[in-house]
Phi, psi and omega in degrees: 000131183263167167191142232213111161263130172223138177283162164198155184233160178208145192295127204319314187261048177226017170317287183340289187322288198325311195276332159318294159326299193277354181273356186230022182311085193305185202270354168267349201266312192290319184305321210291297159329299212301317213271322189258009202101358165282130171246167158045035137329115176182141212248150191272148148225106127322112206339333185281331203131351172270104199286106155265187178173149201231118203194141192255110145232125175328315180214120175289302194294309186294323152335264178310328165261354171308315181295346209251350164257037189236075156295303207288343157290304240256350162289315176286306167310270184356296172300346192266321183264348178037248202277353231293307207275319194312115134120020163298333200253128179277093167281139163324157158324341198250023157079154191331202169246131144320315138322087165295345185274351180304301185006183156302078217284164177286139226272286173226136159285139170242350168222148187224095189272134165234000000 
């Protein structure tokens, strides 16, 4: 089982939006995960802005890219959420991840109990 941490950081006023967004995921963009292989997906939001998540798959690379060519979820959310997200997020200098399934993963575990 892989399992895949990821950061993110979002600008202090734009939580709310974040947290708005994500309270309301529909079932199919959840169905779409389910179809690629993600489990026990779930994302943190902190008072600063700091977004982690969490996420479980049998084969991760095949996962994430099964999700990441289901462009017509990820265009219909888009078209559904319009503006809510655009220029929320705080990026490194060298600017956003090309990868959006990418983002920033977490480096190393150092403890796992199981």
């Amino acid at each position: 089982m892989d399992r895949i941490c990821w950061t993110l950081r979002l600008k202090p006023d734009r939580v709310n939006d974040y947290r708005e967004t994500h309270a309301a995921i529909p079932d199919y963009y959840r169905q779409a995960l389910s179809d690629a292989g993600w489990k026990n997906y779930s994302i943190w939001l902190m008072p600063d802005g700091l977004v982690i998540g969490y996420v479980e798959s049998e084969n991760w690379d095949e996962s994430r890219r099964i999700m990441f060519a289901r462009k017509d979820v990820y265009e219909r959310y888009a078209a559904e959420i319009g503006d809510k997200m655009k220029d929320a997020f705080i990026w490194p200098p060298e600017g956003p991840p090309t990868d959006p399934l990418r983002i920033h993963p977490c480096e190393e575990l150092v403890f796992r109990l199981d």
